[in-house]
N, CA, C and O of each residue as an XYZ file, in Angstrom:
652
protein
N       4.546     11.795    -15.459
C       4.349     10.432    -15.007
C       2.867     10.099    -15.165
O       1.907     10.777    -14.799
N       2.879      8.643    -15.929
C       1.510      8.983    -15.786
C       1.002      7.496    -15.838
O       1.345      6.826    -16.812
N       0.077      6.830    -14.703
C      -0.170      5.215    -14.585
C      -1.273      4.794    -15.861
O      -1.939      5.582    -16.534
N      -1.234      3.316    -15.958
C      -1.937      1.973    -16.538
C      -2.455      1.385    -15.931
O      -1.655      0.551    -15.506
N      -3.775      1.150    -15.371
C      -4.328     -0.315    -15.246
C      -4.881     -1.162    -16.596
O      -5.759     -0.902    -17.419
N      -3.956     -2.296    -16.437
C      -4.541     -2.862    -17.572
C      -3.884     -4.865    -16.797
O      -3.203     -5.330    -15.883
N      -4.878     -5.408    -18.216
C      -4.111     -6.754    -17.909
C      -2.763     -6.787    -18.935
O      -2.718     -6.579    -20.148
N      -1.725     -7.115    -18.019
C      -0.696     -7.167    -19.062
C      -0.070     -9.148    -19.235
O      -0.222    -10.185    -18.589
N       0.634     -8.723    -20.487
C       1.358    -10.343    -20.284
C       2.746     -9.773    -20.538
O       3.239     -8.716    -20.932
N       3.084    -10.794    -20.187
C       4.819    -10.869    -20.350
C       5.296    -11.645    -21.544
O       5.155    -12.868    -21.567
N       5.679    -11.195    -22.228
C       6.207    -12.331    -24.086
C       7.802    -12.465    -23.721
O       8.569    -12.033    -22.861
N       7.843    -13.120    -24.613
C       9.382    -13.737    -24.642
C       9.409    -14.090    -26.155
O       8.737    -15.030    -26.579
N      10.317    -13.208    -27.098
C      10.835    -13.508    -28.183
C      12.108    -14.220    -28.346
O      12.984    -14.145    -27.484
N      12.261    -15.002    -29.568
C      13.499    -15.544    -29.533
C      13.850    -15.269    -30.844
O      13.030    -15.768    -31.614
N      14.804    -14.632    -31.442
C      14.885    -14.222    -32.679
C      16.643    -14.018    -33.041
O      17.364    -14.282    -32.078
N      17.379    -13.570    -34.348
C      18.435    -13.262    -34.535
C      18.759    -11.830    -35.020
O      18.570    -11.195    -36.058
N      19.412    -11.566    -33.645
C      19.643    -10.235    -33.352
C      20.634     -9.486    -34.040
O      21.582     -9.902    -33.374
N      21.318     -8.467    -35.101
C      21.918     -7.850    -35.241
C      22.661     -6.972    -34.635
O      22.394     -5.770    -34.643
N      23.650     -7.469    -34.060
C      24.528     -6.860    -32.836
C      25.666     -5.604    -33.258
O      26.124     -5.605    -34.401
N      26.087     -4.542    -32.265
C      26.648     -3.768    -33.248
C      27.724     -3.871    -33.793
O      28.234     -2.890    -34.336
N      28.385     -5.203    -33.776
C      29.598     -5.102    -34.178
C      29.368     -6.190    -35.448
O      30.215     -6.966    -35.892
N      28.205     -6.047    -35.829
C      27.633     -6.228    -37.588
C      27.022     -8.064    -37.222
O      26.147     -8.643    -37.866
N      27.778     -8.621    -36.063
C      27.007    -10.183    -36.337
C      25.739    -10.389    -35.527
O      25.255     -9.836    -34.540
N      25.346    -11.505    -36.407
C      24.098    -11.845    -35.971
C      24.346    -12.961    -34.517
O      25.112    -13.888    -34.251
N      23.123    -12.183    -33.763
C      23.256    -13.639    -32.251
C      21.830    -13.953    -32.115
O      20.920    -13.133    -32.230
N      21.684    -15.428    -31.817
C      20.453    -15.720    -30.950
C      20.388    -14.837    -30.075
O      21.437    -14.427    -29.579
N      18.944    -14.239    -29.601
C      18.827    -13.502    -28.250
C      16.865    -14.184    -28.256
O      15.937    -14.412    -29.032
N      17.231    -14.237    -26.793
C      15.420    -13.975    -26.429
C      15.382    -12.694    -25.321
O      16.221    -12.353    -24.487
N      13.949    -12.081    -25.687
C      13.974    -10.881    -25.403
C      12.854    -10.409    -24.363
O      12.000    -11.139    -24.867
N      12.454    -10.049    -23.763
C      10.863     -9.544    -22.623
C      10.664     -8.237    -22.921
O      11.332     -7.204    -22.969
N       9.038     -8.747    -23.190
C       8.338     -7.242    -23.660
C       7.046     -7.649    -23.052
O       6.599     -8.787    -22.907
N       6.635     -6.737    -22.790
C       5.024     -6.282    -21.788
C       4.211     -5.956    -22.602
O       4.567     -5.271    -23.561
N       3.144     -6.280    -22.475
C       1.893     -6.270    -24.065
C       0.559     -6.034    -23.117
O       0.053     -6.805    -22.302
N       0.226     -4.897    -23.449
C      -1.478     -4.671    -22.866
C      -2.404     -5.662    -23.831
O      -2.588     -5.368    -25.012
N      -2.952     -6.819    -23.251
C      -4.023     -7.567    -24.228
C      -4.655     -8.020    -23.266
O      -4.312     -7.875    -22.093
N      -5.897     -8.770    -23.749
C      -7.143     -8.929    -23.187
C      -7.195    -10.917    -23.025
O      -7.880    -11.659    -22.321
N      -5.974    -11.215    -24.188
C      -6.254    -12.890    -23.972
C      -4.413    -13.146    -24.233
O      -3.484    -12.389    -24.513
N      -4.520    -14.395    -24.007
C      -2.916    -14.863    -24.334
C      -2.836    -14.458    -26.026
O      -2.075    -13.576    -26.425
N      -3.906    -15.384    -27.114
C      -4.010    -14.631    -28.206
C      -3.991    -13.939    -28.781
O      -3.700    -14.196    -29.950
N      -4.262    -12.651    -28.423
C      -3.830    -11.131    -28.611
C      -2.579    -10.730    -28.167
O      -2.048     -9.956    -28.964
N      -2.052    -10.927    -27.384
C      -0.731    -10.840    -26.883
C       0.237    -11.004    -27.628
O       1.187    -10.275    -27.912
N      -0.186    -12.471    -28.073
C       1.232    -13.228    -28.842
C       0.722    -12.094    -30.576
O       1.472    -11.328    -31.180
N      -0.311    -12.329    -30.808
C      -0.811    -11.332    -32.141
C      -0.118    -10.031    -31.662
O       0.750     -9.786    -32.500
N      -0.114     -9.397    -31.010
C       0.311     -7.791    -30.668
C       1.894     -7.832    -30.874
O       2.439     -6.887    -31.445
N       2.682     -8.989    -30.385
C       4.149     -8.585    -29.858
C       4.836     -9.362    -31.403
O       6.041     -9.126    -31.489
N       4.425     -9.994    -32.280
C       4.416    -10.104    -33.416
C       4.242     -8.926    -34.234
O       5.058     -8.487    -35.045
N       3.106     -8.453    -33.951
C       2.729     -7.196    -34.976
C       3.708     -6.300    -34.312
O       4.110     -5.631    -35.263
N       4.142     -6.010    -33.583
C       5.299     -4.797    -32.669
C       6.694     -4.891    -33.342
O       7.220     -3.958    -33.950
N       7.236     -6.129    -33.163
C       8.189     -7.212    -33.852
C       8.686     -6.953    -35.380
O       9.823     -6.661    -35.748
N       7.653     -7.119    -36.072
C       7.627     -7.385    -37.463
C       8.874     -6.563    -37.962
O       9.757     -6.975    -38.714
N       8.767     -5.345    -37.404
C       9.470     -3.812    -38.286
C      11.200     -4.794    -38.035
O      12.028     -5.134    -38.881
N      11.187     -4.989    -36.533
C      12.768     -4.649    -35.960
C      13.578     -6.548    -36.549
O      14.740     -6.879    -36.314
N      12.560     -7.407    -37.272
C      13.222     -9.202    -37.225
C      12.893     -9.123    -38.837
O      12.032     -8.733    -39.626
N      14.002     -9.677    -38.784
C      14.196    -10.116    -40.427
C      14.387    -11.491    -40.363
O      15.565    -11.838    -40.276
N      13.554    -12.359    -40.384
C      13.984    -13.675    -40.582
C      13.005    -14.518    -39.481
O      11.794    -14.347    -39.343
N      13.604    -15.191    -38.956
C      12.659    -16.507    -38.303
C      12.661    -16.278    -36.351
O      13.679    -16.005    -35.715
N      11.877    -16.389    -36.002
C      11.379    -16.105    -34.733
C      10.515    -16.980    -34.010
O       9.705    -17.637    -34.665
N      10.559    -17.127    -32.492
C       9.854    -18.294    -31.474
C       9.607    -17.158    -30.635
O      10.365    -16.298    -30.186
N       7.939    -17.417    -30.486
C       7.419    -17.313    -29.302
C       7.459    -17.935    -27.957
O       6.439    -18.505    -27.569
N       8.688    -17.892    -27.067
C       8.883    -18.802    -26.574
C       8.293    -19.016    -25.161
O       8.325    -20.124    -24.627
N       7.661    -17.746    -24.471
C       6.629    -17.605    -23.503
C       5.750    -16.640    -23.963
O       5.846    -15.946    -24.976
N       4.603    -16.673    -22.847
C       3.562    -15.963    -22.724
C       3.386    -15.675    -21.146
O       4.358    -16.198    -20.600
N       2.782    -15.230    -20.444
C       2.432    -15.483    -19.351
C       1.668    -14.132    -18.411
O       2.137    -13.005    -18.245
N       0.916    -14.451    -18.110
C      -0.184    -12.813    -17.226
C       0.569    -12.757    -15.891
O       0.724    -13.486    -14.912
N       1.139    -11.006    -16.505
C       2.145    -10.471    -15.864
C       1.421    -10.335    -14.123
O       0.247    -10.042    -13.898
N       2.274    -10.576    -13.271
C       2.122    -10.254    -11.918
C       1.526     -8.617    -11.352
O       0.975     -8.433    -10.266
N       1.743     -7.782    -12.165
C       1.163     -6.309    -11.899
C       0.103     -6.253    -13.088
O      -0.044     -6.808    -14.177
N      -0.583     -5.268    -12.296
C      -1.854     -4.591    -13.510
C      -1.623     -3.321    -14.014
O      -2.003     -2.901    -15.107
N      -0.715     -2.477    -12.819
C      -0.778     -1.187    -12.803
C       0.731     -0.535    -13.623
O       1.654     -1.013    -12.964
N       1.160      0.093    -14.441
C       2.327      0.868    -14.515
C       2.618      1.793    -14.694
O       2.311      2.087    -15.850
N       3.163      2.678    -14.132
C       4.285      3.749    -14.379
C       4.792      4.171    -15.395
O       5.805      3.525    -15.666
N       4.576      4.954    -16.097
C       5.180      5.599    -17.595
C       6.075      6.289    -17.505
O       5.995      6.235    -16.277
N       7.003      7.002    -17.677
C       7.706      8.382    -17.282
C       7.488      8.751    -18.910
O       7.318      7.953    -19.832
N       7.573     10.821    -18.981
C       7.674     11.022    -19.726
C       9.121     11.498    -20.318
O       9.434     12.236    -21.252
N       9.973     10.631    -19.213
C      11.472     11.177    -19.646
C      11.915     10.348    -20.783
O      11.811      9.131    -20.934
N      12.501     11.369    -21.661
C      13.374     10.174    -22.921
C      14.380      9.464    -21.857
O      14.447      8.352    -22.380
N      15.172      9.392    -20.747
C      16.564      8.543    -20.543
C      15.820      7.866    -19.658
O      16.532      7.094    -19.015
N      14.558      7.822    -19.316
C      14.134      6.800    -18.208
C      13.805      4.864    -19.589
O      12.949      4.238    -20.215
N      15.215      4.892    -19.232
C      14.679      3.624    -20.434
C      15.212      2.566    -19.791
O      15.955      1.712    -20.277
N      14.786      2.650    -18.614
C      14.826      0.874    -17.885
C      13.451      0.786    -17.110
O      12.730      1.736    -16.807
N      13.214     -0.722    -16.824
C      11.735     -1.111    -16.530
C      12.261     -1.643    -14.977
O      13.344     -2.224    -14.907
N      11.437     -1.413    -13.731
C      11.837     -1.853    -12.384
C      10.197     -2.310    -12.014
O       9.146     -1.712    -12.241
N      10.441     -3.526    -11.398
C       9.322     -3.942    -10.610
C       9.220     -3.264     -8.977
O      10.137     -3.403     -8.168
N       8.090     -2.607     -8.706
C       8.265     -2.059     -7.252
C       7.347     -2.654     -6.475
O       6.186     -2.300     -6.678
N       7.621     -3.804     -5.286
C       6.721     -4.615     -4.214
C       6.517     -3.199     -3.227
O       7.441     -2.562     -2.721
N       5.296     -2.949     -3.124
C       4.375     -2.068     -1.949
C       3.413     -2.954     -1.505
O       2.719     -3.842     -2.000
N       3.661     -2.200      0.095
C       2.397     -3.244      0.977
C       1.945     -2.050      1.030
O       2.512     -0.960      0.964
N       0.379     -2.487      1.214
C      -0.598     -1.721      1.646
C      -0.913     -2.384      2.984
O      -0.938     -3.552      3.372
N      -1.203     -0.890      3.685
C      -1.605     -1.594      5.117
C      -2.703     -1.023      5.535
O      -2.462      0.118      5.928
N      -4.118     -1.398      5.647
C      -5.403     -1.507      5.897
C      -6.032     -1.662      7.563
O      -5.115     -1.824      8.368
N      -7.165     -1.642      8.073
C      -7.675     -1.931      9.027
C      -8.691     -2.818      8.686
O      -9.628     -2.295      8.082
N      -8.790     -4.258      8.947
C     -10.156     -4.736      9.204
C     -11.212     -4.286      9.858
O     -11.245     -4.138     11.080
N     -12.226     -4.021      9.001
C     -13.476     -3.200     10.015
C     -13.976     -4.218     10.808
O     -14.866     -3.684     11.469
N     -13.902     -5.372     11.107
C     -14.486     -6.421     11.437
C     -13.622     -7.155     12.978
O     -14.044     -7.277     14.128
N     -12.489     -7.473     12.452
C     -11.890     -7.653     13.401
C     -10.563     -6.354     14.456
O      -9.909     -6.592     15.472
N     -10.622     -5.486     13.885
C      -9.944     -3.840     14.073
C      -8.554     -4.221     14.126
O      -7.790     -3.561     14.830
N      -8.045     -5.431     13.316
C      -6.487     -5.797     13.102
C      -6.140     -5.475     12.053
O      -6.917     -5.657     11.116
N      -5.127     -5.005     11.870
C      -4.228     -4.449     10.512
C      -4.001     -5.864      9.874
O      -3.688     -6.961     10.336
N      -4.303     -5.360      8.556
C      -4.087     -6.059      7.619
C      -3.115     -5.586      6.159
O      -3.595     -4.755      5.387
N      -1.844     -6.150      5.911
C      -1.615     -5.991      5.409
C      -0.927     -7.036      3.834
O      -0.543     -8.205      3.869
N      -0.977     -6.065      2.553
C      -1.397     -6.741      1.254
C      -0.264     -5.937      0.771
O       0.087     -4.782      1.010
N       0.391     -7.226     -0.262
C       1.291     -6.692     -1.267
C       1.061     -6.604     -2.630
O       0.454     -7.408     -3.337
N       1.718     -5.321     -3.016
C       0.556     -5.104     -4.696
C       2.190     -5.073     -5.487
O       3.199     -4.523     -5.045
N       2.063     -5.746     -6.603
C       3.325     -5.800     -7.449
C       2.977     -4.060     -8.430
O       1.833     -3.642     -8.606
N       3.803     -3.579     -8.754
C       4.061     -2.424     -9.810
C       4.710     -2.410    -11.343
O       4.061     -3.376    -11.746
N       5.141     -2.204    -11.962
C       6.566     -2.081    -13.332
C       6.656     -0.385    -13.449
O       5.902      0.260    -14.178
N       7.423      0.053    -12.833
C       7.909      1.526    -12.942
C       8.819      1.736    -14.039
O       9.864      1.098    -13.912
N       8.724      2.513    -15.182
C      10.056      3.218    -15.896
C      10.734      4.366    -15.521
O      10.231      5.489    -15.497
N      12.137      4.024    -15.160
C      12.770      5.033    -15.015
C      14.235      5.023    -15.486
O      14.343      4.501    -16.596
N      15.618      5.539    -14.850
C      16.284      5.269    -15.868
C      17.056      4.594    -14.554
O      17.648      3.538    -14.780
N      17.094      5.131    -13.181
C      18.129      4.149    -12.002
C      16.886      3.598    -11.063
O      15.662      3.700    -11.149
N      17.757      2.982    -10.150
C      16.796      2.483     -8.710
C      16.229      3.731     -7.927
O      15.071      3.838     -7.525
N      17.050      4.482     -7.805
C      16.514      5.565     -7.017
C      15.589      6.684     -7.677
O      14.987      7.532     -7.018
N      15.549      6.549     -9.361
C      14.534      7.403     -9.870
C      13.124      6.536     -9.699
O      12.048      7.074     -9.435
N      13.318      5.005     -9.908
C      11.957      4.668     -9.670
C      11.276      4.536     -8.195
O      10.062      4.402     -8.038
N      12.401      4.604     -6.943
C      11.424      4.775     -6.041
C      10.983      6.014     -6.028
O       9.775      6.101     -5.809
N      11.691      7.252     -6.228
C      11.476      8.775     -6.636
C       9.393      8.705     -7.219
O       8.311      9.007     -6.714
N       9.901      8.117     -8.519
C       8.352      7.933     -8.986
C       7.299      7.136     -8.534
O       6.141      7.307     -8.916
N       7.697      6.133     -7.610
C       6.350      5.433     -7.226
C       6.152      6.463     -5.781
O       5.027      6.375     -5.291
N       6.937      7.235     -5.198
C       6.763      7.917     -4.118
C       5.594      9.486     -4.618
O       4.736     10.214     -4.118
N       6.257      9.297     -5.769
C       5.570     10.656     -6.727
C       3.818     10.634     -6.768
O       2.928     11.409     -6.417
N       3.907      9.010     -7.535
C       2.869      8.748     -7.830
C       1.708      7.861     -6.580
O       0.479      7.799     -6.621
N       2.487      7.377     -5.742
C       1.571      6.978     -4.563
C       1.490      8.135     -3.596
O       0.568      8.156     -2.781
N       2.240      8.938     -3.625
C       1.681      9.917     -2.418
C       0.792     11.065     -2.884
O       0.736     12.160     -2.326
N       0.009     10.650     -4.116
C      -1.186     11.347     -4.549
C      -2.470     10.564     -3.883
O      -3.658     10.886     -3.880
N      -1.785      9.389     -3.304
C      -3.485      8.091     -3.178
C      -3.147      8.681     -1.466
O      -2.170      9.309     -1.059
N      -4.683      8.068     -0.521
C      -4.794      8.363      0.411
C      -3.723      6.911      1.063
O      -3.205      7.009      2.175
N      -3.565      5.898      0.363
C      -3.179      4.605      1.030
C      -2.057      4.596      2.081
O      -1.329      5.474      1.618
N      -1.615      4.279      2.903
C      -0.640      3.874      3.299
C       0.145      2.849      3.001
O      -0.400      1.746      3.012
N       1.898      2.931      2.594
C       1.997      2.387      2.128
C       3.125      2.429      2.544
O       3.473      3.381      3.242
N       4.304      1.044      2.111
C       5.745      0.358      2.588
C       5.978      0.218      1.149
O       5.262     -0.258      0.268
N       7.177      0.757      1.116
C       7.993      0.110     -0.546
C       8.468     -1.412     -0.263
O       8.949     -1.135      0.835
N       8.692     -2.681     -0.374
C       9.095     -3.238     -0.137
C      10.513     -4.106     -0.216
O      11.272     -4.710      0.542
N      10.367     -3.750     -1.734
C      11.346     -4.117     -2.844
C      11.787     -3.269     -4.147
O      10.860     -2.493     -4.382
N      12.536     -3.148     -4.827
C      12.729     -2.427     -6.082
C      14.028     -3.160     -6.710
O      15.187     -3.277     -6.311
N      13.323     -3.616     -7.892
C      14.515     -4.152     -8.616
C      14.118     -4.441    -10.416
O      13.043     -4.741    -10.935
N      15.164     -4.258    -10.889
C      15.370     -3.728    -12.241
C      15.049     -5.576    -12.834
O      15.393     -6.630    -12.298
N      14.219     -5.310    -14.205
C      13.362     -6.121    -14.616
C      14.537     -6.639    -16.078
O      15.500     -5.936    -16.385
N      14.265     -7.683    -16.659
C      14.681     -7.523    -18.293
C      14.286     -7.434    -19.381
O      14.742     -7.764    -20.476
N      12.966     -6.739    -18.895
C      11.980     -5.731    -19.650
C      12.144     -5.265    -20.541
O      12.012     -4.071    -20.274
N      12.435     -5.385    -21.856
C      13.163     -3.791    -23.062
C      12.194     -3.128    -23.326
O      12.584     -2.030    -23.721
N      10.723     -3.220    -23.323
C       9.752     -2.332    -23.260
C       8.402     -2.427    -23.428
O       8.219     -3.534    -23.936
N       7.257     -1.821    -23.264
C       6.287     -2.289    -22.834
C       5.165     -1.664    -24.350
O       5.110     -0.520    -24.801
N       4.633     -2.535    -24.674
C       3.560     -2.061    -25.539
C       1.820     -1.943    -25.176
O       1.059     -2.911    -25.160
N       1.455     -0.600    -24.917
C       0.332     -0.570    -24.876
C      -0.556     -0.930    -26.061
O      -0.127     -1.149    -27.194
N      -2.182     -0.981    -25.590
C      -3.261     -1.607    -26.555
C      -2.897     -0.357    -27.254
O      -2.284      0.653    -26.907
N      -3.700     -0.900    -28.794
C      -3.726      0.079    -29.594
C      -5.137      0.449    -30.409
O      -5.111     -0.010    -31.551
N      -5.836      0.863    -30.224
C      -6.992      1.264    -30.396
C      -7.494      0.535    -32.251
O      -6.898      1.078    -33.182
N      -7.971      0.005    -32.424
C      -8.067     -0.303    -33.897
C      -9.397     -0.152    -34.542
O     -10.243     -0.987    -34.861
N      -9.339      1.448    -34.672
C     -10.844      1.405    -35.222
C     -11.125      0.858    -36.635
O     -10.239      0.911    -37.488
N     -12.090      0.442    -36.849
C     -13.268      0.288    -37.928
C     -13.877      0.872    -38.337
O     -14.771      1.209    -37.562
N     -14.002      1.617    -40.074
C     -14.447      2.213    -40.716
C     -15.527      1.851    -41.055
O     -15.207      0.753    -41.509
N     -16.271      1.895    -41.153
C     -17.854      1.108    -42.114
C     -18.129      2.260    -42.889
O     -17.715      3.412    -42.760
N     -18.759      1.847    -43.566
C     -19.759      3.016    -44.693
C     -21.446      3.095    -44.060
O     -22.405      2.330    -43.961
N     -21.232      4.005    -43.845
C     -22.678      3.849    -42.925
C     -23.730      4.681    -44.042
O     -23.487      5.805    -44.481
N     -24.640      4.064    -44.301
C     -25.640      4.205    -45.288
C     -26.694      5.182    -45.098
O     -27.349      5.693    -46.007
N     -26.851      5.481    -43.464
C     -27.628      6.354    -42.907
C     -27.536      7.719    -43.241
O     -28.381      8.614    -43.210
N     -25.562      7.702    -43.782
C     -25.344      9.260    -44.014
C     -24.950      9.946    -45.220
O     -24.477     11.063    -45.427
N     -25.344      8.758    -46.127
C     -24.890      9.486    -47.616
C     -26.138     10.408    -47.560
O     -27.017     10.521    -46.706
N     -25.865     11.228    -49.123
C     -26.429     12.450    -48.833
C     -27.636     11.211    -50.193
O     -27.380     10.197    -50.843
N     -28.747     11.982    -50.041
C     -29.999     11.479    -50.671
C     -29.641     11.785    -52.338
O     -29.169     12.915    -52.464
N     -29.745     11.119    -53.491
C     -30.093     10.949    -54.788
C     -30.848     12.388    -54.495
O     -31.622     12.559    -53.553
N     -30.441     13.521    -55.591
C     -31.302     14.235    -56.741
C     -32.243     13.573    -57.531
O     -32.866     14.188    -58.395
């Protein structure tokens, strides 16, 4: 198991799906995209896209997903996405009243009870105190992290010197 902080968005494709019983259907679809602007987002889940659409496609949302943080599993059958509401519950140093804050999650796992399993996994490593609040299965099909895109240059500093 292993977490993300990142900014994520939420996409929404609309494309014609190859279903298995050979016909084609309209479907729109939700996928999670680590990017830095709405622009990159919609650029990323396009470039993700490209392999699996043959033909014509709508971007039909965008939107900066409600969690920052997620949950990976490294299980192959954990292949459903669950949103998990946790309160955190705090002390005001100021006024010495509890205060408490709800933090949204996206856990992968494969049932309800494996993802509270894993956010129990993975929060009872933090000192926080904490309330599960909610857990419920997303229509998520899967989440694409950033992808590192390096740049080659020819750097002139390191050819080797003329004989």
């Amino acid at each position: 198991m292993r977490s993300i902080t990142s900014d994520w968005f939420e996409t929404k494709i609309r494309y014609e799906k190859t279903m298995d019983d050979g016909l084609l259907k309209k479907v729109t679809e939700l996928y999670v995209i680590d990017a830095l602007s709405f622009t990159e987002a919609e650029n990323s889940i396009i470039e993700e896209m490209s392999t699996y659409i043959s033909g014509d496609y709508k971007i039909t949302d965008i939107k900066h997903a409600p969690y920052h943080e997620i949950f990976f599993s490294d299980v192959d059958t954990d292949d459903k996405w669950y949103k998990a509401k946790l309160q955190f519950i705090t002390i005001d140093e100021k006024t010495e009243k509890e205060k408490k804050s709800n933090v949204l999650y996206l856990v992968q796992a494969k049932s309800l009870q494996g993802a509270v399993k894993y956010v129990d996994q993975v929060m009872g490593t933090t000192m926080n105190d904490y309330r599960i609040i909610s857990v419920a299965e997303t229509m998520t099909l899967d989440v694409f992290e950033h992808k590192n895109k390096l740049v080659k240059h020819a750097d002139a500093s390191n050819a080797e010197p003329e004989k």
